[in-house]
N, C-alpha and C positions, 0 to 999 in steps of 0.2 A: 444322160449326157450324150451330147452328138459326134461318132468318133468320125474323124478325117484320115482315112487310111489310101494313102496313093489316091488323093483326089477325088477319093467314093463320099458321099455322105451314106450314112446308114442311120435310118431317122428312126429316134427311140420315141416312144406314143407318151412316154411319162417326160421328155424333155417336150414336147408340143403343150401339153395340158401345164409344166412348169413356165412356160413362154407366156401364153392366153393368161394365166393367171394373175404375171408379172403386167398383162397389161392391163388389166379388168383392175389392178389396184391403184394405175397409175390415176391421177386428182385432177387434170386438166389434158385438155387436148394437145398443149406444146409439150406436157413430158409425155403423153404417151407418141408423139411423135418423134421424139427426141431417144427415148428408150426402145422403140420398135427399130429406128436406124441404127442404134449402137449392136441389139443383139442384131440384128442380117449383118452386118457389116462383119461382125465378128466369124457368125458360125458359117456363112459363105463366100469368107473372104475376099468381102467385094469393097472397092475402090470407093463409090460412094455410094448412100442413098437417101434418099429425100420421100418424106413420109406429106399426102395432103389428104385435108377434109376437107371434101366439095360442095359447098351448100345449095348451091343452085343446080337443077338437073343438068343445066350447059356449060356449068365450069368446064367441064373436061376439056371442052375441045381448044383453051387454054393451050391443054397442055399435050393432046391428042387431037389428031386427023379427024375432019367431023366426017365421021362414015357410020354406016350402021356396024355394032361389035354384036356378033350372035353373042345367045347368055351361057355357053361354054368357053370364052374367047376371056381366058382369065390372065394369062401371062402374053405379054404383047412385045413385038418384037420392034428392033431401033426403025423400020420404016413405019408405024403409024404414030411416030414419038416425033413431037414437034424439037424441041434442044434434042439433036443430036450428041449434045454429052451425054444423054443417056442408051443404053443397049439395051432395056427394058422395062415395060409398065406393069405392075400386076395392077388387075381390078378389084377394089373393095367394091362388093355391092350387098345389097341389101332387097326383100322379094320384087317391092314394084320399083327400087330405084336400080337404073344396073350403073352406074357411080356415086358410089356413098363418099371414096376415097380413090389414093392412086397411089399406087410406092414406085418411085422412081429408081433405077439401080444401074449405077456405072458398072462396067465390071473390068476385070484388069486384061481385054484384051482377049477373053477365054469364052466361049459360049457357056450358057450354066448344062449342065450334064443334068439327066433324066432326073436320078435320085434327087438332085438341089430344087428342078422344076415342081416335081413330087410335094416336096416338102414345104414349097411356096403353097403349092396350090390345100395342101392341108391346114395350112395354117391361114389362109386367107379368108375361108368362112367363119371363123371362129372370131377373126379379126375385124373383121367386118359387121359385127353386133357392137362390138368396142365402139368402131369409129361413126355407128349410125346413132350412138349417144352423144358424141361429141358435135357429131354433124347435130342432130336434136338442140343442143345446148348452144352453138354455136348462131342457129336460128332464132331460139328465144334472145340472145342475147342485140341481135337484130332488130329484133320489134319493140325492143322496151327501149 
């Protein structure tokens, strides 16, 4: 479980591998994006978030800044965010794609704190094989 104690997260490794798991089960790409938004929403008590699968290398810039993003530049902050309703982007990415997805996150007003940064950024690799299936599946379903 993730305890919320005076605003700390303290990230448990068996609540990440329960997360990952919950999404590797989900059967389509709208519930895994629909189930990815409800747990953040929940365990970092954020305002909103909007989960996507990019299928074209230039989606992104949709929905980000066309700039070069180094391949450590995982959580993005509200100036390279096109809707400013949102306060941050994490990157899904995947070896040669560096946008597989994007998870959009209003937040309530609050910067996220180290430990919440932490805990995106753990959970974004693992997240990011999920959504390069969906992304996969999402192309097939393109060509036929």
């Amino acid at each position: 479980v993730t305890y919320f104690i005076k605003g700390t997260l303290r990230v448990d490794k068996y609540y990440i591998e329960n997360l990952v798991n919950r999404m590797y089960l989900t059967k389509n790409s709208e519930e895994f994006k629909e189930q990815l938004s409800k747990e953040l929403k929940k365990n970092l008590e954020l305002k909103e978030v909007e989960s996507i699968i990019l299928t074209q290398r230039d989606d992104y810039k949709n929905f980000l800044l066309d700039r070069y993003y180094d391949e450590d530049e995982i959580i993005l902050e509200k100036n390279d965010i096109i809707d400013k309703k949102y306060d941050y982007a994490v990157r899904l990415k995947s070896n040669k794609n560096p946008f597989v997805g994007l998870i959009l996150i209003q937040n309530r007003d609050i910067k996220l704190v180290y430990e919440e940064k932490r805990y995106l950024e753990d959970i974004v690799e693992k997240l990011s094989l999920v959504a390069s299936r969906y992304r996969f599946e999402k192309l097939q379903e393109e060509l036929n």
